[in-house]
N, C-alpha and C positions, 0 to 999 in steps of 0.2 A: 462776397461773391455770390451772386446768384445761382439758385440752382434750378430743376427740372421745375415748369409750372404747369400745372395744368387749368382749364377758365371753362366757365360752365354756369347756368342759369340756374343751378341750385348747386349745393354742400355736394350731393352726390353726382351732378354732373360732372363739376369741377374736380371730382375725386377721381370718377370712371375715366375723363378725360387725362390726365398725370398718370395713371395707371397704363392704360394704351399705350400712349407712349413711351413706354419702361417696357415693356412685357409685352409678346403677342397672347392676343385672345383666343380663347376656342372659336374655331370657325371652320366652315365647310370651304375646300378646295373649289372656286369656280367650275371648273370643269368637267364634275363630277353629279352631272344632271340625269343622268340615262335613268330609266323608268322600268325597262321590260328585263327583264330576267338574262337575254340573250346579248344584248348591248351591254348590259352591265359585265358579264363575264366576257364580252370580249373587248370591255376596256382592261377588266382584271386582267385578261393573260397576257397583255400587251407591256406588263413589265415586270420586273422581280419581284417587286413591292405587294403587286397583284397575286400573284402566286403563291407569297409568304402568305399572305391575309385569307387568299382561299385554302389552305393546308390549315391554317391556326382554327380560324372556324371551323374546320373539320370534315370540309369534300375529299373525301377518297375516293375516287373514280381510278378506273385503268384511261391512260391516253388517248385510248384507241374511242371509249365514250366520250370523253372531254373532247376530241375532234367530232364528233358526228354530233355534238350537241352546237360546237362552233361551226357547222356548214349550215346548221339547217333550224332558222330560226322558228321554225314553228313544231319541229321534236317536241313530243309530250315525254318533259321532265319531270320528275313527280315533285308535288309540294315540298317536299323536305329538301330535298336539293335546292330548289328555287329559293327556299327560305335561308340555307347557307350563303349563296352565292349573293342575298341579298346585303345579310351581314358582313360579311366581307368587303361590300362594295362601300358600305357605311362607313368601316372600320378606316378604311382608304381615303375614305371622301373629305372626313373628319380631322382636323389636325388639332391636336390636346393645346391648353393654353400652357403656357410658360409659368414654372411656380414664381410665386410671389419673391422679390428680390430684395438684399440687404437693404438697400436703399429704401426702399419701402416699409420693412417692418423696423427696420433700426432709426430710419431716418427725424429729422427736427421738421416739423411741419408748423409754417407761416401760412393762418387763414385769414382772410380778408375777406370784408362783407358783414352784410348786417346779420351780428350775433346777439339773442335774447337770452338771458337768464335770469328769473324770478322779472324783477319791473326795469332792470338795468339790460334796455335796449340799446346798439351802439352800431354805427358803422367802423367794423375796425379796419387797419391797415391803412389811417389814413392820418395826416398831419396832427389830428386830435386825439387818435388812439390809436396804439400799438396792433399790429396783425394779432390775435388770437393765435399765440404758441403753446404746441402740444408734442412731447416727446412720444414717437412712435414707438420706443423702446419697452415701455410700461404696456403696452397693448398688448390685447390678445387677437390673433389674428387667426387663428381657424380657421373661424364659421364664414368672414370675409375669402380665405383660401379657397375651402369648399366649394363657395359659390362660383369664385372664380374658374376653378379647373370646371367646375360641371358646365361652365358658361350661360348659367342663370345670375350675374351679379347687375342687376337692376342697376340706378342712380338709386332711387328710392331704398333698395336694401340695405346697400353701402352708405348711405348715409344714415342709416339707422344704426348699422352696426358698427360703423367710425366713431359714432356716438355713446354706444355705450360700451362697446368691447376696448376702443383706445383714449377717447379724449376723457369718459369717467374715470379709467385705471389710472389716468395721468393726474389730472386736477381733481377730478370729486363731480359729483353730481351739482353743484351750482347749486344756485338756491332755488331753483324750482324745475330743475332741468336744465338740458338745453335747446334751445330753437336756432335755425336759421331761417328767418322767415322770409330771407330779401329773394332780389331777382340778376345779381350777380355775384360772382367768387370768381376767385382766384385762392392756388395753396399751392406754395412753394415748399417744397421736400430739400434739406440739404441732408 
């Protein structure tokens, strides 16, 4: 039985793309453009969510200011307010990624594509040779985690650190590393 795949022009395409589809990424909420200090707080107070996030950040104003900064878009706020009300609208904007899932750190992973190690080059996953299997369970998955929630997890990272944080703890360093040097993949996680 097949399981989740993901396809991709390199190791860490193919990776970033199976992960996607498992897990949402860190990402900014469309609608969450405003620019000026003024729009930004009057998206905030237009819902609970907004008002949690400007209290957590730390505006204490009385209501009576907090209305007369929402009539009058050109009120001289001082820097420090403007600089909460900015944080807050970040804090909003921003939705955290989803931690990494059993499926993913536990999972049996079938790679397919052209894999190098030392002179023994090969297209795997294919009638000639077996996909490249790698127990995700032996891996160490951190530094791949971190990146992910911070929402810097490159292709290029993730496949460096798929590389030596899971598929070395799995098999070994190969005889002279590993490469994937082709220009397609596919990896099936079951």
């Amino acid at each position: 039985m097949a399981g989740p795949t993901g396809r991709g022009g390199s190791l860490g395409a193919a990776l970033n793309d199976l992960l996607r589809a498992q897990v949402t990424p860190r990402h900014r909420l469309s609608s969450y453009n405003a620019k000026h200090w003024h729009a930004q707080l009057s998206q905030l107070t237009g819902t609970r969510r907004g008002y949690e996030a400007l209290e957590t950040a730390g505006l204490d104003v009385r209501p009576d200011t907090l209305f007369k900064w929402l009539s009058d878009a050109e009120y001289n706020v001082r820097r420090g307010y403007r600089d909460l009300i900015h944080t807050a609208y970040e804090n909003v904007a921003i939705v955290p990624a989803d931690p990494l899932p059993n499926l993913i750190t536990e999972g049996q992973y079938e790679i397919s594509g052209v894999v190098k190690t030392g002179t023994d080059e090969r297209t795997r996953g294919t009638v000639d040779a077996a996909p490249l299997r790698i127990d995700g369970t032996r891996g160490h998955w951190d530094a791949i985690e971190e990146l992910w929630l911070a929402g810097q997890l490159t292709d290029d990272e993730l496949e460096d650190h798929f590389i030596d944080d899971v598929i070395v703890e799995d098999i070994g360093e190969g005889t002279d590393g590993w490469e994937f040097p082709g220009a397609s993949y596919s990896v099936e996680v079951r």
